[in-house]
C-alpha positions in Angstrom: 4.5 -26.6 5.7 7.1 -24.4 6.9 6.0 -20.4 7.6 9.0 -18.0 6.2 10.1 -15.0 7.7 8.7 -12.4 5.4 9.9 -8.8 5.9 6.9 -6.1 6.7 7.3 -4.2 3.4 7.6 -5.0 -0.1 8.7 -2.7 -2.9 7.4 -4.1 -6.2 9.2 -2.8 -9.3 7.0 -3.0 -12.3 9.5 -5.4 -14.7 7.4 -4.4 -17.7 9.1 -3.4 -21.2 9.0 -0.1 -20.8 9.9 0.3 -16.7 12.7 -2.3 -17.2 14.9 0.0 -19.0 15.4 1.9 -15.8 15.4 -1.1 -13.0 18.8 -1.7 -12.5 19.1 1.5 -11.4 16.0 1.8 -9.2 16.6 -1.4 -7.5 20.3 -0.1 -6.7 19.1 2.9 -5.6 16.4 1.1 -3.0 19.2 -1.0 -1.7 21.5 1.1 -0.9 18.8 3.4 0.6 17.3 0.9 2.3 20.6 -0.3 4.3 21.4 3.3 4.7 18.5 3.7 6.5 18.7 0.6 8.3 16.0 -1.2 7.0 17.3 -4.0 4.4 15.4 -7.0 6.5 12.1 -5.2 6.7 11.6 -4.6 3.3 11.9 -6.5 0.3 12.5 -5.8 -3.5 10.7 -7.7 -5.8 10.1 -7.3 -9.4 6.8 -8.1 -10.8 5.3 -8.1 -14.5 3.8 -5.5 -16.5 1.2 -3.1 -14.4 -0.2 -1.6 -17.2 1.0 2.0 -16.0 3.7 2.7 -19.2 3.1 6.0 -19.6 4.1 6.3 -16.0 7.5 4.7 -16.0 9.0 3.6 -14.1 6.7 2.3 -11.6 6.9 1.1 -8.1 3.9 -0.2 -5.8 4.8 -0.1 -1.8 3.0 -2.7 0.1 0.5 -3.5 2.4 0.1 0.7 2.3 -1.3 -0.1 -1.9 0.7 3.0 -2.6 1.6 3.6 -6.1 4.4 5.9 -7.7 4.7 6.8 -11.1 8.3 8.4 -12.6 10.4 7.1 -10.2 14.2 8.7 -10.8 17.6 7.9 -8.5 16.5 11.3 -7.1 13.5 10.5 -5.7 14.3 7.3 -3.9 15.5 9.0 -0.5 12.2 11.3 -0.2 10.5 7.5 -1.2 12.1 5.7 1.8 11.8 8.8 4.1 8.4 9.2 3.9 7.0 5.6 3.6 9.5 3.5 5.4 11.2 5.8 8.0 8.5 7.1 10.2 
């Protein structure tokens, strides 16, 4: 058994067939946000299957904090990192 160095964040983007029309361009966003900000190893960017939020797309989920956003746009990812990531 070997123990990996997992960052302290995750970002889960909701890979669903609605929210998936509008990854590529959230996860780009986070990246570049992220490194901006200095925090590429502490969080990571997964994508994860449907959450059953459609009407909501697209949807992240920030972890451990369980928070959940709804709608997220390329606008909205540097208020995202600023207030849950850069404190």
């Amino acid at each position: 058994m070997k123990k990996l160095d997992a960052p302290e964040k995750v970002i889960y983007i909701c890979d669903g067939k609605k929210c998936c029309k509008y990854n590529k361009d959230i996860r780009k966003g986070f990246k570049e946000e992220l490194k901006e900000a200095g925090l590429k190893k502490h969080v990571e960017l997964i994508y994860t299957d449907c959450t059953d939020n459609c009407k909501h797309a697209p949807v992240i989920s920030i972890q451990p904090q369980n928070v959940w956003i709804g709608e997220v746009t390329e606008k909205s990812i540097p208020g995202i990192v600023k207030e849950y990531f850069t404190k």
